[in-house]
N, C-alpha and C positions, 0 to 999 in steps of 0.2 A: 684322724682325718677330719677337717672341715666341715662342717653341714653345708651341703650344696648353696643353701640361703645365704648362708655366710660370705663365701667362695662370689658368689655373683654382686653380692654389695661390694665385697672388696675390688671387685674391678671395674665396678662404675665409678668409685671413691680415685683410682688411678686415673681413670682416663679412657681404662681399655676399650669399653663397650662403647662407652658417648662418644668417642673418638667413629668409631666403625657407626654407630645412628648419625652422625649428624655427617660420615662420609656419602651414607644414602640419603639422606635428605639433600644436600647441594649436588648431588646428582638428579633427584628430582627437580631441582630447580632448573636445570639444565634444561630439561622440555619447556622453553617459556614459547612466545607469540610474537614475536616482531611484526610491526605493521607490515602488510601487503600494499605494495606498491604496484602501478600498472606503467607500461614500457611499452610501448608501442601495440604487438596483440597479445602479450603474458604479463601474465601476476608473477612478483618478485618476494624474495623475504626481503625487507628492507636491509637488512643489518649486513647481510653475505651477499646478496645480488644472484641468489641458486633461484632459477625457478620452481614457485610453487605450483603445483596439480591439486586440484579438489578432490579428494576420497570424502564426499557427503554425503548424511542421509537427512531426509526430510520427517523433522522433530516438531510434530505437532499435535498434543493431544486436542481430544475432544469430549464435551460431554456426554456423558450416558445417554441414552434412551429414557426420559423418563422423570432424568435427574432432578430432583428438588434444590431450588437454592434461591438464595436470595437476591432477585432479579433489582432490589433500590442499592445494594451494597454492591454487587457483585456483575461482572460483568458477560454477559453470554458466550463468551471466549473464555478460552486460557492461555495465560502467559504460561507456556513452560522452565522460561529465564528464572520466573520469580517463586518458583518451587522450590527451595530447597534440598529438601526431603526425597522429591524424584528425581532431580538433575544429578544430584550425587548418587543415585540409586544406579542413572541410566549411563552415568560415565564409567562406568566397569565395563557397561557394554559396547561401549566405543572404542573404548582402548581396546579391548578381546576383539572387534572386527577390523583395527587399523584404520576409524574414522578418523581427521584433522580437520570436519567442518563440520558443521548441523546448520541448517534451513529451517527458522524459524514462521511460521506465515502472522504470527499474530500476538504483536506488543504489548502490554500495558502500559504507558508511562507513567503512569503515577505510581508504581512500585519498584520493588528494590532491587537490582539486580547483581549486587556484589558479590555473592556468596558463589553462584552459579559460575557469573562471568571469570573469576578469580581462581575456581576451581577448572575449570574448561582448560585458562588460559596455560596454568600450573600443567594440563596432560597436552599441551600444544592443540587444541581443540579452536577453530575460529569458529565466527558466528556469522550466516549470513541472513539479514531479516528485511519483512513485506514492512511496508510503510504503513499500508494499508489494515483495516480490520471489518467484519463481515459487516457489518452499519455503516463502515466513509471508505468508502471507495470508487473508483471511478465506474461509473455506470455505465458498461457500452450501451445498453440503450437508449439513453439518456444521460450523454456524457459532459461533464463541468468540469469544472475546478474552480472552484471556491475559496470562500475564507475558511470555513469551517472543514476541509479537508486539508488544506494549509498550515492551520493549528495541529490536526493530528501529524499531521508529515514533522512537522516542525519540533512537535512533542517527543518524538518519539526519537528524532536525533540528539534533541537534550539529553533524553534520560541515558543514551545508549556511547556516545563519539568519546568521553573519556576512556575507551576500553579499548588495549592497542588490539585485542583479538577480534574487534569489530571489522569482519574483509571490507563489507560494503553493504549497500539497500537496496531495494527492489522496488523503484518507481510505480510498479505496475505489474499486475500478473495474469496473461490471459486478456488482457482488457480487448484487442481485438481477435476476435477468432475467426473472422468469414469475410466474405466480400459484402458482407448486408452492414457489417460494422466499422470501415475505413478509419470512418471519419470518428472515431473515440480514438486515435493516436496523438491527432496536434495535441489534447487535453495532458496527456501523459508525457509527449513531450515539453510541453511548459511545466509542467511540475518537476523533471529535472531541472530544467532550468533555474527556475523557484528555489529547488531544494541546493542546487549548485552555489548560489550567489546567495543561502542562507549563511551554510557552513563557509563560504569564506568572507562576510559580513560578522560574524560569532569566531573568528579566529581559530574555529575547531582546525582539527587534523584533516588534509585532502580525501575524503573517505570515498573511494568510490562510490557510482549510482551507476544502475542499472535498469536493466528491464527485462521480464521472463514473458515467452514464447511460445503460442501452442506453435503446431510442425504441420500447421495449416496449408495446401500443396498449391491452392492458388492464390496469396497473399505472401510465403515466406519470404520470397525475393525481396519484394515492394518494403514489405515492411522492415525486413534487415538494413534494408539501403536508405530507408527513412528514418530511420533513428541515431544515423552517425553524418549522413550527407548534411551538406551545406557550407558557408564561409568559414563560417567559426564554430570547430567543434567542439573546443573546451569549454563554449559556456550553455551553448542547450543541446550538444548531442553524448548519451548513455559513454559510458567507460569498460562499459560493459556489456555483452548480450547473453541469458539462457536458455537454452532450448526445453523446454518438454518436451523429450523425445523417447517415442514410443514404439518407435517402428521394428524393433530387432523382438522375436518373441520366440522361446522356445531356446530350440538350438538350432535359430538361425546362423547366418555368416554376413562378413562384410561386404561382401557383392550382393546377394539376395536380399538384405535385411533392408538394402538405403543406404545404409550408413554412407557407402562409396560415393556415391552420388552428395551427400549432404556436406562430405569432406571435400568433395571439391568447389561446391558452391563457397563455403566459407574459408577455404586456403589462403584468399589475401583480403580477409576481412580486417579492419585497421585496428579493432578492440577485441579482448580476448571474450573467445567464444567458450561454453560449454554446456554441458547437460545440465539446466537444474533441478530436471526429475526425468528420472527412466526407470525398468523394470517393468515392460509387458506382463498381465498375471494372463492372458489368453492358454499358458501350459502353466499348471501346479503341479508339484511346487516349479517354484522359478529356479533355473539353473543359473542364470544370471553370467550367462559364458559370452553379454557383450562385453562384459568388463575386462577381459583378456584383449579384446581389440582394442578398445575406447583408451586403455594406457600403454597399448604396445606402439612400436615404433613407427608406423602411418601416421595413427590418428592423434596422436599424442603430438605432433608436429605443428596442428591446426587447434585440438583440443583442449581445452585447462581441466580434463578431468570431468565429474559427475556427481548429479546428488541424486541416489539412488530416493526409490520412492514404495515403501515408508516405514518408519521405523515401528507405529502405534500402528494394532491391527484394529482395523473398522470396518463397517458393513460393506466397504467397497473391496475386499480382499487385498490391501496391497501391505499391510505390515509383516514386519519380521518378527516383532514378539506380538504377546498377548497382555494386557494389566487385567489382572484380579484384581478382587471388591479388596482384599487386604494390602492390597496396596503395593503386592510384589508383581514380576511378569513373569514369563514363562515363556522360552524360544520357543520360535516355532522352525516347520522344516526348511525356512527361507533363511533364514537367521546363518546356519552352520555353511549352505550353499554362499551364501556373499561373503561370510568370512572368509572363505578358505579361496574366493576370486580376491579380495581386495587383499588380505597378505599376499599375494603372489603378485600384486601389481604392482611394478618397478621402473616408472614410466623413465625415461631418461629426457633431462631437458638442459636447456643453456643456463649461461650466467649473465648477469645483466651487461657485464662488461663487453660481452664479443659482442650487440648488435649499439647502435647509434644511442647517444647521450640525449639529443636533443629530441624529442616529442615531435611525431609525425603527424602535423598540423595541419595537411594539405587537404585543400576541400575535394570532399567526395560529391559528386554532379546528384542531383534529387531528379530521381525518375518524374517522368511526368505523369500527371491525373493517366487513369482509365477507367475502361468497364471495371476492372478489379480492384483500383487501385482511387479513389475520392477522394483522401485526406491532402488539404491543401500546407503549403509552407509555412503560411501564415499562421501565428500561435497567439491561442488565447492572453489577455493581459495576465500582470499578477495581480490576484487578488489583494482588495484595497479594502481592511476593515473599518478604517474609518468614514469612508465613503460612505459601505453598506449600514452600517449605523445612523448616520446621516439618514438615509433612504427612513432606514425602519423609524426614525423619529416626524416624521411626513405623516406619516399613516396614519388614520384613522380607525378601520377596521383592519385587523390582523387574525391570521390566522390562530383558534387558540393554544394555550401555550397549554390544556388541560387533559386532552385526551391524547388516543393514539389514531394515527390517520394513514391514510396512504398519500403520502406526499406527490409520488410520479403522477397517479391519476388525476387525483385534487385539479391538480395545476392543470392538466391538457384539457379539462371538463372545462375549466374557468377559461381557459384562455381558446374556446372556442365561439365566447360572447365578447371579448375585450383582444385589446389589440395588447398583444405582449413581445412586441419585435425590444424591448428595452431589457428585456431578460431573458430573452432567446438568445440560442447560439449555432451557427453554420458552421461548420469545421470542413467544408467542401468548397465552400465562396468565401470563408474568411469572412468572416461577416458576424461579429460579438456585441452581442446591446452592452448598452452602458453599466447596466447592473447586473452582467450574466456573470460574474466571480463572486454575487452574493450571497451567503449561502441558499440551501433551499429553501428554508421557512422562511427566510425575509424575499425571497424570489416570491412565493407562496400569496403572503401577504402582501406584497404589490399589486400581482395580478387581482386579489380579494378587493384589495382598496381600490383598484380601478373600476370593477363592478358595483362597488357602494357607491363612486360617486359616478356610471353610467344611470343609475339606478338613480338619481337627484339627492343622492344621500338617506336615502329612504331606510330609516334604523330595521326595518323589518329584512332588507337585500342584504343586511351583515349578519348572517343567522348562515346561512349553508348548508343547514340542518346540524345545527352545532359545534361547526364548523370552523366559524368568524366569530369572535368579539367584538363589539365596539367599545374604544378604550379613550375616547374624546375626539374633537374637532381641531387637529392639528392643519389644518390646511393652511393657516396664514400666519404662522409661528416667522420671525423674524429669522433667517439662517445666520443673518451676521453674527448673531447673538450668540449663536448654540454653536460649541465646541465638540466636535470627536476626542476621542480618546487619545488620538493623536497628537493634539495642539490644534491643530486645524477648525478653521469656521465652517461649518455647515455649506455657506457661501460658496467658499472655496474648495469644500468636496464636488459637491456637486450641481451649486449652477443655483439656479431660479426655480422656487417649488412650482411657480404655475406651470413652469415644461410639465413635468410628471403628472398635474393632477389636472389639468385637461385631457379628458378622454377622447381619442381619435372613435369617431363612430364608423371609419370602414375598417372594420372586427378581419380576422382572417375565414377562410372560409367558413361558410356557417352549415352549423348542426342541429340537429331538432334537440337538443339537448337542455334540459330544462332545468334551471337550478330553483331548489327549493328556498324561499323567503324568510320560514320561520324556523321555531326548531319544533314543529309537530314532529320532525321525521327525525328525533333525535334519536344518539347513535348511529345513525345511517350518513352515509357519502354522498354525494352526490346522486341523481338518477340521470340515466340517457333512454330515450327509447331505441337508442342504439346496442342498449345492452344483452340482446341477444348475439350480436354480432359478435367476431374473436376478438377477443381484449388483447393489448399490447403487454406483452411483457415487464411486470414491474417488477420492484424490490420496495417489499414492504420495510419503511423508515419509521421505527418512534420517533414523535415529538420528542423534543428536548427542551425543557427550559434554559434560553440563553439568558444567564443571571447579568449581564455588563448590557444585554440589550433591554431588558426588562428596565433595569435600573434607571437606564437613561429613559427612558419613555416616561417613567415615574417622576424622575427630575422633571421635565418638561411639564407633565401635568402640575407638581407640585407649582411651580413657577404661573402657571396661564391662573391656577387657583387663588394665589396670592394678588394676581393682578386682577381678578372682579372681584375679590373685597376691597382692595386699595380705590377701586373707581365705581 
């Protein structure tokens, strides 16, 4: 008899075994990702025309408590795309729960994400990702859009639109949550917009955009009906809408939970609806027995399914596993509960071919302003980098590029001595200054330079308390001269520097707020004697050195230096 070793070389040598490995490998291949396409209010597989349902969970690590790392290399997020080592760690657990999406909140683009995406695409795994990341995003309290949110949005579809498993984006997440916030939607719908007429400017693939939803009870209407209403939907209204929704907990039902009620609200909404996080932890463990409704034969009519919420366990109690220090996880008692709902979930849906070919274009009527409801139709510009560039080369004193600050404050301190209607912005009267798309440090540094020169240019009022740089006497620089990045003359960005650098002395209302001259009070922000008062809600922003704005400042100087030793 043969040695076994023998016996099995001999039948690779044949054919036997490689024949039977590579019939399970092109069977694996078989799970591929055809782009998702959208038809009226459902997602489609491109390739068959079956509707697709989202079975997702929401995949986003986070930092430890504590973590050390290196804040000049590394970024205070994590891309989980560009993991490797975890994403193939954590695709055994998606296949064993029957996920076909993961909800990413937080991109990197400047990394790689081949390995992941190719691996996902290989278990039929789609990807659906925030545009956004915890430093650029839209601030409902102080809500923009800008260039330098523009660039992240923009980045982040470069790195990501070759990947057909890419479903679609997430314009916005939460950005309004109450009737105090309205007016942060027009922002978020011009960033569809923006981001709509990017990718079909760049000839990517039609990738949907959307936008995710708190289940806020006196805003949901308003705002659903705001983000798809008007003329033309295809070029600034979402293709999409997600709910956070949280309302079923326990072992509630679909008459008691809401749900009933939410399913009729959105029955003939014109884009496809769905959860893009649920799981109440209000009863642990979570039984997670909405998912028997949300894919059975009701709600599955109105809804595309759900991204359960979450997959990483964190101080907020909502994951299904745990990661250890060694780098492995360990289910927890959520994990085996949503397994054993989402195999059972067998939603039944159409094929593209039984509803209408043609795209249902018809304008939906834009509710009017109310007490609840502030956000006007009128949408911010797109952001114009060469403009704002333009601007920052005006400036004299600038905010500096050296320390870390609080941006939101800075500016409302400053801009309650100087008139900043040119960089403010109304999203309730329609009403956007000229330079409200620039980002925030060059927003920053306008209001700063308008105070150096209410102040007679006096080098001591560019101090801030270490604040403001004075970086030269640009005020009579030639604009014909000076080029943006764009091609464009200074001239014809933005006009005549004396508009900007006459200071209107009727300031907005005035505050006893005193900005410091020098930098005795270095380190320190601004002072108010208002500062016992409650402070408005910010998000503390690092500085960033803008290297292409820096540059150009530099040019400039260099040039005004060469011209007083020539004369």
């Amino acid at each position: 008899m043969k040695p076994f070793k023998a016996v099995l070389a001999a039948l690779f040598v044949n054919g036997v075994i490689s024949y039977e490995v590579n019939n399970v490998q092109s069977s694996a291949k078989k799970a591929r990702t055809p782009p998702i396409t959208v038809q009226g209010n459902k997602f489609f597989y491109s390739d068959t025309g079956d509707q697709f349902f989202l079975r997702g969970i929401a995949y986003q690590p986070l930092r430890k408590e504590g973590e050390v790392y290196d804040r000049t290399l590394e970024n205070a997020y994590l891309d989980p795309l560009a993991n490797s080592t975890t994403c193939l760690r954590d695709l055994e657990y998606f296949q064993d729960l029957n996920i076909n999406l993961v909800r990413v909140y937080h991109i990197d683009p400047s990394a790689n994400h081949d390995v992941c995406m190719k691996a996902f695409s290989d278990a039929g795994v789609y990807v659906l990702a925030d545009l956004s990341e915890p430093d650029l995003s839209i601030n409902r309290d102080d809500p923009s859009w800008d260039t330098e949110l523009f660039d992240r949005y923009k980045a982040v579809i470069d790195s990501l639109h070759k990947y057909n498993n890419i479903l679609g984006f997430f314009a916005g997440n939460e950005v309004t949550t109450s009737k105090k916030n309205t007016n942060a939607s027009p922002f978020v719908r011009a960033a569809v917009r923006d981001i709509k007429d990017y990718i079909r400017t760049k000839n990517y693939r039609k990738i949907p955009i959307g936008y995710a939803t708190n289940d806020d009870a006196e805003t949901r209407s308003s705002l659903s009906n705001y983000f798809v209403c008007g003329s033309n939907r295809t070029v600034n209204s979402i293709d999409f809408l997600g709910v956070n929704m949280y309302e079923w907990c326990g072992y509630s039902s679909y008459t008691t939970s809401g749900y009933r009620e939410r399913t009729l609200e959105f029955k003939d909404y014109p884009v496809p609806v769905f959860f893009s996080e649920y799981g109440c932890n209000n009863v642990s463990p979570r039984p997670f027995t909405e998912v028997e409704a949300l894919y059975g034969p009701t709600m599955s009519r109105v809804w595309s399914g759900g991204i359960a919420y979450s997959y990483f366990e964190g101080v907020n109690h909502y994951g299904i596993v745990q990661e250890n220090f060694d780098g492995t996880v360990t289910k927890l008692i959520d994990y085996d509960h949503l397994k054993r709902r989402l195999n059972r979930a067998k939603p039944v849906g159409i094929n593209a071919k039984s509803i209408a070919t043609i795209e249902n274009n018809d304008a939906v009527a834009c509710q009017a302003q109310n007490d609840l409801w502030q956000a006007t139709s009128v949408l911010p510009r797109t952001p114009d980098s060469g403009k704002c560039e333009c601007l920052q080369s005006t400036l004299s004193c600038i905010v500096t590029p050296y320390k870390s600050l609080n941006e939101y404050d800075l500016l409302n301190e400053v801009c309650t001595q100087v008139d900043c209607s040119l960089i403010k912005s109304d999203a309730s009267s329609g009403e956007y200054g000229k330079f409200s798309d620039c980002s925030a440090r060059q927003r920053l540094s306008f209001a700063i330079n308008q105070y150096y020169i209410q102040n007679e240019r006096n080098p001591s009022s560019c101090d801030l308390g270490g604040s403001a740089v004075l970086i030269g006497n640009n005020d009579n620089l030639d604009l014909a001269e000076v080029l943006s990045s764009d091609g464009r003359t200074c001239k014809e960005a933005i006009g005549d520097i004396l508009e900007y650098n006459t200071v209107k002395q009727a300031a907005p209302a005035k505050s006893n707020t005193t900005l410091p001259k020098s930098s005795d009070n270095s380190g320190k922000t601004l002072h108010s004697e208002k500062k016992n008062k409650t402070k408005l809600k910010s998000q503390a922003i690092t500085i960033r050195l803008d290297k292409s704005t820096i540059y150009h400042q530099l040019r400039i100087c260099f040039v005004l230096m060469c011209f007083a030793v020539i004369f």
